[in-house]
C-alpha positions, 0 to 999 in steps of 0.5 A: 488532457489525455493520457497513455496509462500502463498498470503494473499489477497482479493478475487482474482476472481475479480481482474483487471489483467492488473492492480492489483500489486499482481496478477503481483507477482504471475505471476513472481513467477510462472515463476520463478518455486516458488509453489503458495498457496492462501488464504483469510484473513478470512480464517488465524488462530491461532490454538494452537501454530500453523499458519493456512490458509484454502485455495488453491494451486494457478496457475495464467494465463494472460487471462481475465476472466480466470486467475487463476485455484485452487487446492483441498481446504486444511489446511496448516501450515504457517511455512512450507512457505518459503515466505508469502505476506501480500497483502489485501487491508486497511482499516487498522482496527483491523482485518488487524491489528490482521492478523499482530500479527499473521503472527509475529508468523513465522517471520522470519523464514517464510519470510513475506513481508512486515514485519508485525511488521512494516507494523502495526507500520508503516501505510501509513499516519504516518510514514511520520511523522517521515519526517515533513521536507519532508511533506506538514503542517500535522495534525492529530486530532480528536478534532474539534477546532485543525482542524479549527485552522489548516485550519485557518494557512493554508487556503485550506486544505485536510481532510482525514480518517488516516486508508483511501485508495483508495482515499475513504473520501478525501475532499478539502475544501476551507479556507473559506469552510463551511463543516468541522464541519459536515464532522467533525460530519460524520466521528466522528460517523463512529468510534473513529479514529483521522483525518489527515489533511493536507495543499493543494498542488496546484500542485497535478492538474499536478498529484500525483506521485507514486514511487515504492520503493524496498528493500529501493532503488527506481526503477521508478516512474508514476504520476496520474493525476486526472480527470477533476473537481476532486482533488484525483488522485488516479487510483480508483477514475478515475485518469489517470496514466502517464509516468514520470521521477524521479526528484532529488527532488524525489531521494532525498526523497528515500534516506532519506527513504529508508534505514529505509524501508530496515532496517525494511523489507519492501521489496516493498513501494509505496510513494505519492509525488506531487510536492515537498512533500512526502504525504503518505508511502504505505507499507500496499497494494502498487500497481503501478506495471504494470503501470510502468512495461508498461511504462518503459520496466522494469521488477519490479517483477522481481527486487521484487522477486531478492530482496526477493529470497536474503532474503531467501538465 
């Protein structure tokens, strides 16, 4: 089977190629004989009842500093695609939003992965809601009073932008800490959004694990330790990714999510568990690829494209 492949991503100039998940998608693509398109979110359109990108067919090489080489710039209609990635990174604002409604257009004729209904009613820090027996104590407010009544039942805590990534805005703070009104005023005049908080887990010093989910089953998992003197484990902020095994604790988490995931099209999901308790849902972006792949001797994106190719079959 091949493939017409369009990816919708962030500049790909100065990606990271031995870590970026998407770089790592195209790569196992192009040597599965699937033509490659790619284009930037600022660059999708509506136009008169068609799906448009302006952007370049796309060859991707494993050479630092010389990774990919583009074609002539042209204009193309999504639904001649047989799959289109949904792969730029949050913040999850209106823009990402909006390409959401507009690749609902040629789903699923088109195949977009992942689905981009779900993807925008499933963001990372709330489909697990829908799981409170699985999750840490959550709150999700913009009302002051609500968040220092959490803290108040709680004590330590972690407050955190609902629409975040990347571990950007992630604050700890003590039971008796002083700074929730003023980062409560911070984030409040930065935009109209809800915060999330969340009860602190101690065990997050011995790493916050990410597991790869695809097509609902779970392929392997690494945990990411944070660095010395700091709370986020998250690979941007200095994190440090390690080898690990999935606990029955971990499968059991994946068996209670992932027929949902299969079922709403979201071929490829990263999830955060540390110790006990799911903390986040990553269907928007997920990364975690290479690390794992590196780790483990499992080709995951290959089982990512097996996945889809059966999809489309």
């Amino acid at each position: 089977m091949t493939l017409k492949v369009a990816f919708q991503m962030d500049p790909i100039g100065p990606i990271n190629i031995d870590a970026d998940s998407t770089f790592r998608i195209a790569e196992e693509a192009q040597a599965r004989g699937h033509s490659l398109f790619y284009y930037t979110p600022d660059r999708l359109a509506y136009q008169e009842g068609r799906i448009t990108a302006r952007g370049w067919p796309l060859t991707v090489k494993r050479e630092v500093g010389n990774h990919f080489a583009l074609g002539a710039e042209t204009e193309v209609d999504l639904a001649d695609f047989d799959v289109v990635w949904l792969r730029q990174d949050p913040p999850f604002d209106m823009g990402y939003i909006t390409t959401t409604h507009l690749l609902d257009r040629i789903h699923p004729d088109t195949l977009v992965v992942n689905d981009p209904f779900w993807v925008r009613n499933y963001p990372e820090k709330l489909l697990v809601l829908d799981f409170p027996d699985l999750t840490p104590p959550t709150a999700v407010a913009r009302d002051l009073d609500t968040l220092r009544a959490f803290r108040a039942r709680h004590g330590d805590i972690i407050l955190k932008p609902l629409y975040g990534n990347g571990g950007a805005g992630v604050f700890k703070l003590h039971a008796e800490d002083g700074n929730l009104a003023s980062l409560h005023e911070m984030f409040t005049g930065i935009n109209n959004e809800p915060l999330i908080a969340q009860k602190f887990l101690p065990a997050v010093s011995a790493g916050d694990k990410r597991v790869i989910l695809v097509d609902g089953e779970p392929v392997g998992a690494i945990n990411r330790v944070p660095a010395k003197g700091e709370t986020r484990s998250n690979m941007h902020v200095g994190g440090r990714a390690e080898k690990v095994d999935l606990t029955p604790r971990d499968l059991e988490i994946c068996a209670r999510i992932g027929p949902l995931l299969r079922e709403k099209g979201q071929v490829f999901v990263g999830i955060d568990v540390i110790g006990d308790w799911l903390t986040e849902i990553n269907v928007t972006s997920p990364t975690g690829i290479q690390e794992l792949e590196r780790f483990d001797g499992t080709n995951i994106a290959e089982k990512i494209w097996q996945a889809i190719e059966r999809r489309r079959a």
